[in-house]
N, C-alpha and C positions, 0 to 999 in steps of 0.2 A: 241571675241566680235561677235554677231547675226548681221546680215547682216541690214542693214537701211530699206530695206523695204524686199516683198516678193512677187512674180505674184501668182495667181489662176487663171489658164485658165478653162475657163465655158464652157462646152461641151452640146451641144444638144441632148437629146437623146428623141426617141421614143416609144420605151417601157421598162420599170423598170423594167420589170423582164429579160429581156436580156441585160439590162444594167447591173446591178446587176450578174447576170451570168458572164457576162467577164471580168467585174473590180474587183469584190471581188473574184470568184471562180476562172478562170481563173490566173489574176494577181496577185491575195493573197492580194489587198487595201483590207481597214475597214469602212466599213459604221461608220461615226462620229455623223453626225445629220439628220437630214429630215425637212421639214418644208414647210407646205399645209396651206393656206388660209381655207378652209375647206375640207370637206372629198373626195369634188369632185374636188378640184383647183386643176392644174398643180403641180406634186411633184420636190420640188428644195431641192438636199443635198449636203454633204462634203463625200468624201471618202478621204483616207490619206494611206501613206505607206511610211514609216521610213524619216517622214517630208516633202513629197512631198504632198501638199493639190490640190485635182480636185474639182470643183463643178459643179454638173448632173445637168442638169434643163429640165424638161417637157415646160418650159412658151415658147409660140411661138415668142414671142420679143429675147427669149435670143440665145445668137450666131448663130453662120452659119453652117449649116451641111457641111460634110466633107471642116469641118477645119481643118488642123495638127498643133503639136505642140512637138518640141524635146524636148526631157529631155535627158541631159548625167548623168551617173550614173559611181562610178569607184567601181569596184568588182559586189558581188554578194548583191543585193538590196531587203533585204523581198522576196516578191514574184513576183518583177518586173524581 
C-alpha cells in the first residue's frame, strides 16, 4: 500500500544552469516539469529520481538557502 501522504522539499536555487548541472548531470535526477509565469518570471520545477520528488524554485519567497534535508536510501539509487 502507497504511503498516505509524501514530502517535497523545495530548494532554492540561484542559477538553472548550475542547478541543473548537479541535480540532473551530477546526481542522475530527471527534469519532470518547469513552469514560469512568463518568459522572464522566476523558473519553479520538479526533478525526480527512482520516486524521490525535489522542487527548484528561482521565486525569492520560496525556501531558505542552505537548508538541508536527508534522504536515506538502501542500495544503489539511480544516480543518487
Amino acid at each position: 500500500m502507497p504511503p498516505a501522504f509524501q514530502a517535497i522539499p523545495i530548494f532554492r536555487i540561484f542559477d538553472v544552469d548550475k542547478a541543473k548541472e548537479f541535480y540532473v548531470g551530477f546526481l542522475g535526477f530527471h527534469v519532470d516539469w518547469e513552469a514560469r509565469f512568463d518568459e522572464t518570471a522566476p523558473l519553479y520545477f520538479q526533478i525526480s529520481s527512482d520516486g524521490l520528488l525535489l522542487h527548484l524554485s528561482e521565486h525569492h519567497g520560496d525556501a531558505c538557502p542552505g537548508s538541508t534535508v536527508t534522504v536515506q536510501v538502501t542500495g544503489p539509487a539511480g544516480g543518487l
